[in-house]
C-alpha positions in Angstrom: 377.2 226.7 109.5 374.3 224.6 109.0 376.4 221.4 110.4 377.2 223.6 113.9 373.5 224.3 113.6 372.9 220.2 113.6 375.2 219.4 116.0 373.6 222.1 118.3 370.1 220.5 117.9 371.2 217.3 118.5 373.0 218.0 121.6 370.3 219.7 122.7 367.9 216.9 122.0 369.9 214.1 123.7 370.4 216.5 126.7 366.7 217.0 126.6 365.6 213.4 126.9 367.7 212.8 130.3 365.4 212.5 132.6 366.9 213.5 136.3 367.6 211.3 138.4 366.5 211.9 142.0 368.3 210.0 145.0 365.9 208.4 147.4 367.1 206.4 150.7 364.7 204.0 151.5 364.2 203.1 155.7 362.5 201.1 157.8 361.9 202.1 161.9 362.1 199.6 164.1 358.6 197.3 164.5 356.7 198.8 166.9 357.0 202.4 166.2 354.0 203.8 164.7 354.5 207.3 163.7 357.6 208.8 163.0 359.4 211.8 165.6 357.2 214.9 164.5 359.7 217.8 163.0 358.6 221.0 162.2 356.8 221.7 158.8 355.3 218.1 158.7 352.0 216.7 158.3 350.9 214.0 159.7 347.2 212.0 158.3 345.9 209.7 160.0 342.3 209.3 159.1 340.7 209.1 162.0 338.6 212.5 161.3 337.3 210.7 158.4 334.4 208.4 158.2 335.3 204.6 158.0 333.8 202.9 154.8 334.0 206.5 152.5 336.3 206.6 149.5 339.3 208.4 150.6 338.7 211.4 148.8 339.4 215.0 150.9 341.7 217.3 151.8 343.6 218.7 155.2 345.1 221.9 153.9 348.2 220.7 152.8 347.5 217.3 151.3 344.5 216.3 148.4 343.8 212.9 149.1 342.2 211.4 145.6 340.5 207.4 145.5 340.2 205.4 142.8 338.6 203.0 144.8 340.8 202.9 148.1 339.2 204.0 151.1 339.0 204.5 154.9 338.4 201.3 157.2 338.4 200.3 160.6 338.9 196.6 161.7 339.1 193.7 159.2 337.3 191.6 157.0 338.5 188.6 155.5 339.4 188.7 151.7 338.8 192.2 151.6 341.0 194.7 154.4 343.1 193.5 157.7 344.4 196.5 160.2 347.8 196.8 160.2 349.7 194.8 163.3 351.3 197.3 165.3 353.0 197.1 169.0 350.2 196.0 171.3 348.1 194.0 168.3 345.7 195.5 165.4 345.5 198.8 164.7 342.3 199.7 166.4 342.1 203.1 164.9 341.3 204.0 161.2 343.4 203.5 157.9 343.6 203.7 154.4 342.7 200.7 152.2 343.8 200.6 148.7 342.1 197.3 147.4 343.0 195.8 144.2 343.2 197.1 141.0 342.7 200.7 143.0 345.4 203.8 143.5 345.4 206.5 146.1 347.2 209.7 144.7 348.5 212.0 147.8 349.2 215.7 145.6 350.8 218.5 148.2 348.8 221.6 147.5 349.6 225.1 147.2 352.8 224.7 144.8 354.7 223.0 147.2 356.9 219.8 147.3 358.3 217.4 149.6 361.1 216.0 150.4 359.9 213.2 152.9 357.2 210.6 152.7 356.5 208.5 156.0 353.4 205.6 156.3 352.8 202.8 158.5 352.5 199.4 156.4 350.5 196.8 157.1 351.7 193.1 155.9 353.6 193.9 152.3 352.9 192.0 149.3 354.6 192.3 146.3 351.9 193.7 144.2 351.7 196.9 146.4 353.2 199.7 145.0 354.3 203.0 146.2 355.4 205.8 143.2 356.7 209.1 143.9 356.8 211.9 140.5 357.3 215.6 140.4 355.4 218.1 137.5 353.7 214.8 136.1 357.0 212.8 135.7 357.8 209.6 137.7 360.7 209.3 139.2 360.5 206.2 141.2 358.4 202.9 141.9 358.9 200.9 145.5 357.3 197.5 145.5 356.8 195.0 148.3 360.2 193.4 147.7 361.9 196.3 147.0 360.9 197.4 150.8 361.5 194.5 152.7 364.4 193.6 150.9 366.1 196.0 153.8 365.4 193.4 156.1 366.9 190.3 155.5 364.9 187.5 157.9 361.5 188.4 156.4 359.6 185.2 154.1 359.6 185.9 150.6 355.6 186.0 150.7 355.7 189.1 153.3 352.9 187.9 155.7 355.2 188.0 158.3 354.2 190.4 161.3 357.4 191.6 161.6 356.5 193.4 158.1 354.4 195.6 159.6 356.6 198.7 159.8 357.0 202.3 159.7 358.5 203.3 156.4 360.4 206.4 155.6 361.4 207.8 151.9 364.1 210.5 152.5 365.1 212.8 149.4 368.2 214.4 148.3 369.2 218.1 149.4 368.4 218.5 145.0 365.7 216.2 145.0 361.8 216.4 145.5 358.8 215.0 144.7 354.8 216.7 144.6 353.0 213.4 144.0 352.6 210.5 146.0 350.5 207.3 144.4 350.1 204.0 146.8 348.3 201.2 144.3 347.7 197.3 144.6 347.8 194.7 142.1 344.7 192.3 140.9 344.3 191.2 144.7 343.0 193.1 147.8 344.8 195.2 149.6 347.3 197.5 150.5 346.7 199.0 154.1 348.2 201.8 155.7 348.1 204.2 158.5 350.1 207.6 159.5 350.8 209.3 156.6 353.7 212.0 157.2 355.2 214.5 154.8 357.6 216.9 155.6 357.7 219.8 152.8 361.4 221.1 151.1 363.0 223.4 150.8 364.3 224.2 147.2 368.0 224.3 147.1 370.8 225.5 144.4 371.3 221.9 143.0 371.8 220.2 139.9 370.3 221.6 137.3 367.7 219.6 135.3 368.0 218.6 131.5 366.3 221.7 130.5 368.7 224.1 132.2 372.0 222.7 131.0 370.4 222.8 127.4 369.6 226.9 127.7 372.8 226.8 128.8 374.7 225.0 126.6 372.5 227.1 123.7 373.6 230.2 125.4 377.3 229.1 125.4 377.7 227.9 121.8 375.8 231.3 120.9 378.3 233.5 122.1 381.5 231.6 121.2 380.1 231.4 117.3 379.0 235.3 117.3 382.5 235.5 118.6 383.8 233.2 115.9 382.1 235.1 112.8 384.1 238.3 114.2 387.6 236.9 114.5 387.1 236.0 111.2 385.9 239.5 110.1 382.4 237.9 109.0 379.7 240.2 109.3 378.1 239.3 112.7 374.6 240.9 110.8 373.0 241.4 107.2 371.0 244.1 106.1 369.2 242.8 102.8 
């Protein structure tokens, strides 16, 4: 009895600590294409209802934009925050800065989740940092290298133009995220423009680490209840 007992808490422990694993395909539009074809049940931010030079802290209903330091700019200044190059030139319109040793966390309000994340990136470098999590947990970290790795003719130092693209996360059908947080290393900066998410919506898939383990409880309950029967134990004591 008490080694069935063990061996039940163990499994349950080691099933416990398995973290799941979402799928995430990573792609990049082709240069020149600043926002991404509009779908229904997206949002789309792109900052120009905010004031250029505040910390990026506000909300538009769906999305709670919180700074640690990034914030909204228009133009450039050297050393400091350079609009993304899109078709035509600079972007002449507003955008998000996240400077060095600053984070921008994007939470999706109202208990929702979703399943795509869209943004226009200026030049990559590999200190920028894009991390996805879901109920406080990450689940995955893009860096500079890790996104224009897709495209095999860009410099290993990412100043190219031709890095300036429009980059879309797509989830799994079983797969989801609720946070969003874009951060830059020691040096300045990470800029970016269009923000898009498109919200899920929750489907019968794999379940997580805590479900098989109820389950797998449940199971071993039943089958040992049944056990102590067959066996004309008493299932119950009275004392």
């Amino acid at each position: 009895m008490r080694k069935s007992l063990a061996l039940l808490a163990l499994t349950a422990a080691c099933i416990a600590s398995v973290p799941a694993k979402a799928a995430v395909t990573l792609d990049l539009l082709n240069f020149g294409t600043n926002v991404p074809a509009v779908v229904p049940g997206q949002v789309l931010e792109t900052f120009d209802s905010r004031s250029a030079g505040s910390f990026a802290d506000f909300t538009n209903g769906a999305l709670t934009f919180s700074s640690k330091g990034a914030k909204v700019e228009n133009g450039s200044v050297a050393g400091q925050y350079a609009a993304p190059f899109m078709a035509g030139g600079a972007d002449k319109t507003n955008y998000l800065s996240v400077f060095g040793n600053t984070t921008e966390t994007i939470k999706i309000n109202n208990g929702t989740v979703g399943n795509y994340f869209g943004l226009y990136i200026g030049s990559l470098d590999t200190y920028n940092s894009i991390s996805f999590y879901k109920n406080n947990a990450l689940i995955q970290t893009f860096g500079g290298n890790d996104i224009t790795g897709l495209i095999a003719s860009l410099p290993a130092n990412l100043t190219s133009a031709q890095s300036n693209r429009y980059v879309e996360f797509k989830f799994d059908l079983a797969s989801y995220f609720d946070t969003v947080v874009l951060g830059s290393g020691a040096q300045n900066s990470f800029e970016v423009d269009n923000i898009a998410v498109n919200f899920a919506t929750l489907t019968q898939g794999v379940p997580e680490a805590s479900t098989w383990m109820m389950m797998i409880i449940g199971f071993m309950s039943v089958g040992f209840i049944g056990y102590r029967r067959r066996n004309g134990g008493p299932a119950f004591r009275l004392v």
